[in-house]
N, C-alpha and C positions, 0 to 999 in steps of 0.2 A: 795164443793170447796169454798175457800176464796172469797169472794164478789171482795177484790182489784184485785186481780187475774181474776178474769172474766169479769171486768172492762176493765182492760190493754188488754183482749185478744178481747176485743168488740172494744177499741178503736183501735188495728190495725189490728182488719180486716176494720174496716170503714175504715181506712185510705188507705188500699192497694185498696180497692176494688173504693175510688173514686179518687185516684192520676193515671193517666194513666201513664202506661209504657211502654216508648219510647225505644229500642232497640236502639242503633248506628247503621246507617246505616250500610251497609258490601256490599260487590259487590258479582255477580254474578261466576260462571264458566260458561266455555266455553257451548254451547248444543253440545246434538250430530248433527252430519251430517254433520258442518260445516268441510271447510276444514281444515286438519294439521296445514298449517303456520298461519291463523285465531288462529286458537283455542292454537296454542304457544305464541300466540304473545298477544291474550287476557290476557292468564295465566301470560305474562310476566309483563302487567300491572299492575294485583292483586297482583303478589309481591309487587310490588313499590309499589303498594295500602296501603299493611301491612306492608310495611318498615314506612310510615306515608312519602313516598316521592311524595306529591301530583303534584305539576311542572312536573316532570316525566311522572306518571302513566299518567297525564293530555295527554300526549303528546304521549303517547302510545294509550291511548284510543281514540283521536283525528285520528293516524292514521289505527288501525284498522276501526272507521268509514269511511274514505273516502275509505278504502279495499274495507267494505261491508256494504254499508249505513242502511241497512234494518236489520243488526242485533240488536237486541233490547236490548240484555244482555249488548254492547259495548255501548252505550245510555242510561243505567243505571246505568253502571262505571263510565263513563263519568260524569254522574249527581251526583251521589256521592262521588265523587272525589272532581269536583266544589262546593259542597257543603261542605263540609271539609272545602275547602281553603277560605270561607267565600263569594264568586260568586255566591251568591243564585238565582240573577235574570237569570242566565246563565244556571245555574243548574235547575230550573223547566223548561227550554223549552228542556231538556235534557230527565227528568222525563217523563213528556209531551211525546215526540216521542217516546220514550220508551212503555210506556201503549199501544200509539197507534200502534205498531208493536206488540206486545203481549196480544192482549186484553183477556186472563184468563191465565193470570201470576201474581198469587195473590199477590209473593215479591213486585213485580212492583206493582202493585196496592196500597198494604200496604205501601208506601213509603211513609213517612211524608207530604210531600208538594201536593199527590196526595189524599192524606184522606179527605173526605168530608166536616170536620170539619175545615180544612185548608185554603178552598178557605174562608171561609168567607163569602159567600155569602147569604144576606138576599132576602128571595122571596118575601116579600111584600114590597122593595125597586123598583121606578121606571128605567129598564133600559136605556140608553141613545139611545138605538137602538129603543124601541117602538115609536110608532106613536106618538104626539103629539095629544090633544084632539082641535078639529077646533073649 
Protein backbone atom coordinates (compact mmCIF):
# COMPACT_ATOMS: atom_id res chain seq x y z
CA UNK A 1 0.00 0.00 0.00
CA UNK A 2 0.99 3.70 -0.65
CA UNK A 3 2.86 5.12 2.54
CA UNK A 4 0.69 8.53 1.93
CA UNK A 5 -2.38 6.45 2.07
CA UNK A 6 -1.65 4.67 5.33
CA UNK A 7 -0.58 7.93 6.63
CA UNK A 8 -4.11 9.65 5.94
CA UNK A 9 -5.67 6.34 7.23
CA UNK A 10 -3.57 6.45 10.66
CA UNK A 11 -4.21 10.03 10.82
CA UNK A 12 -8.01 9.58 11.05
CA UNK A 13 -8.24 6.91 12.95
CA UNK A 14 -6.21 8.99 15.67
CA UNK A 15 -8.29 11.54 15.12
CA UNK A 16 -11.81 9.67 15.54
CA UNK A 17 -10.59 7.65 18.21
CA UNK A 18 -9.43 10.84 20.46
CA UNK A 19 -12.22 13.67 19.28
CA UNK A 20 -15.34 12.22 21.39
CA UNK A 21 -18.57 12.07 19.90
CA UNK A 22 -21.19 13.78 21.28
CA UNK A 23 -24.68 12.53 19.89
CA UNK A 24 -27.51 15.53 20.24
CA UNK A 25 -29.37 15.09 22.89
CA UNK A 26 -33.08 13.39 21.82
CA UNK A 27 -35.69 12.55 24.32
CA UNK A 28 -37.16 9.66 25.64
CA UNK A 29 -40.71 7.63 24.76
CA UNK A 30 -43.11 7.15 26.98
CA UNK A 31 -42.26 3.41 29.36
CA UNK A 32 -44.57 0.95 29.52
CA UNK A 33 -47.16 0.83 32.48
CA UNK A 34 -47.69 4.30 32.68
CA UNK A 35 -50.98 5.56 32.16
CA UNK A 36 -52.58 6.31 28.38
CA UNK A 37 -53.10 10.17 28.96
CA UNK A 38 -49.31 10.26 30.48
CA UNK A 39 -47.87 8.42 27.77
CA UNK A 40 -50.05 10.82 24.90
CA UNK A 41 -49.21 13.66 26.36
CA UNK A 42 -45.46 12.69 26.79
CA UNK A 43 -45.59 11.63 23.09
CA UNK A 44 -47.20 15.02 22.55
CA UNK A 45 -44.16 16.81 23.80
CA UNK A 46 -41.60 14.78 21.73
CA UNK A 47 -43.41 16.09 18.76
CA UNK A 48 -42.86 19.57 19.75
CA UNK A 49 -39.40 18.32 20.74
CA UNK A 50 -38.72 17.38 16.99
CA UNK A 51 -40.70 20.37 15.52
CA UNK A 52 -37.50 22.28 17.44
CA UNK A 53 -40.59 23.92 19.43
CA UNK A 54 -38.70 24.10 22.68
CA UNK A 55 -41.42 26.95 24.72
CA UNK A 56 -43.88 24.34 24.06
CA UNK A 57 -42.58 21.02 24.51
CA UNK A 58 -41.00 23.00 27.62
CA UNK A 59 -44.54 23.43 28.78
CA UNK A 60 -45.87 20.10 27.99
CA UNK A 61 -43.08 18.47 29.69
CA UNK A 62 -43.52 20.77 32.80
CA UNK A 63 -47.05 19.59 32.86
CA UNK A 64 -46.63 16.00 32.50
CA UNK A 65 -44.36 16.41 35.57
CA UNK A 66 -46.66 17.90 37.89
CA UNK A 67 -49.03 14.73 36.42
CA UNK A 68 -46.60 12.41 37.62
CA UNK A 69 -43.46 13.81 39.30
CA UNK A 70 -41.64 10.48 39.58
CA UNK A 71 -41.62 9.83 35.93
CA UNK A 72 -38.04 10.16 34.95
CA UNK A 73 -38.33 9.93 31.11
CA UNK A 74 -40.70 13.48 31.56
CA UNK A 75 -37.42 14.86 33.67
CA UNK A 76 -35.32 14.07 30.92
CA UNK A 77 -37.31 15.74 28.21
CA UNK A 78 -37.67 18.37 30.21
CA UNK A 79 -33.78 18.69 30.58
CA UNK A 80 -33.22 18.38 27.29
CA UNK A 81 -35.53 20.57 25.95
CA UNK A 82 -34.02 23.37 28.60
CA UNK A 83 -30.95 22.35 27.31
CA UNK A 84 -31.70 23.18 23.73
CA UNK A 85 -33.06 26.43 24.60
CA UNK A 86 -29.82 27.44 26.16
CA UNK A 87 -31.31 27.07 30.44
CA UNK A 88 -28.39 24.75 31.23
CA UNK A 89 -28.40 25.66 34.82
CA UNK A 90 -32.21 24.47 34.88
CA UNK A 91 -31.58 21.74 32.72
CA UNK A 92 -28.97 19.76 34.98
CA UNK A 93 -31.27 19.90 37.99
CA UNK A 94 -33.66 18.26 35.46
CA UNK A 95 -30.86 15.71 34.43
CA UNK A 96 -30.15 15.29 38.05
CA UNK A 97 -33.89 13.98 39.05
CA UNK A 98 -33.97 12.19 36.23
CA UNK A 99 -30.79 9.70 36.97
CA UNK A 100 -32.05 9.82 40.41
CA UNK A 101 -35.68 8.17 39.39
CA UNK A 102 -33.97 5.84 37.00
CA UNK A 103 -30.84 4.90 38.46
CA UNK A 104 -29.76 2.08 35.49
CA UNK A 105 -31.14 4.06 32.60
CA UNK A 106 -28.04 4.23 30.85
CA UNK A 107 -29.57 7.17 28.21
CA UNK A 108 -30.00 9.11 31.28
CA UNK A 109 -26.97 8.43 32.62
CA UNK A 110 -25.10 8.95 29.27
CA UNK A 111 -26.45 12.39 29.25
CA UNK A 112 -23.78 15.06 28.69
CA UNK A 113 -24.05 17.13 31.71
CA UNK A 114 -24.26 13.82 33.81
CA UNK A 115 -20.85 12.25 32.41
CA UNK A 116 -18.23 12.06 34.87
CA UNK A 117 -16.15 14.11 32.91
CA UNK A 118 -18.57 17.07 33.03
CA UNK A 119 -18.75 17.80 36.56
CA UNK A 120 -15.46 18.73 36.64
CA UNK A 121 -14.53 17.71 39.71
CA UNK A 122 -10.83 17.59 40.95
CA UNK A 123 -10.36 15.03 44.00
CA UNK A 124 -7.46 16.43 45.40
CA UNK A 125 -9.18 20.00 45.59
CA UNK A 126 -10.21 20.98 49.17
CA UNK A 127 -13.91 20.79 49.62
CA UNK A 128 -15.74 23.56 51.38
CA UNK A 129 -17.67 21.05 53.29
CA UNK A 130 -14.57 19.46 55.03
CA UNK A 131 -13.50 20.29 58.40
CA UNK A 132 -11.13 22.75 58.68
CA UNK A 133 -7.61 21.75 60.12
CA UNK A 134 -7.59 23.27 64.17
Amino acid sequence: MNAKLLGLIGIGILVACTSPIQKPPTVLPAPSGISPALATQLDRGNALFVAQKWDEAEQVYRQTIAAEPTLAEAHYNLATTLHRAGKTVEAKKHYMEAANLAPGNKVIWDAPPLRASSFNYDLSKKSYLDPKPQ
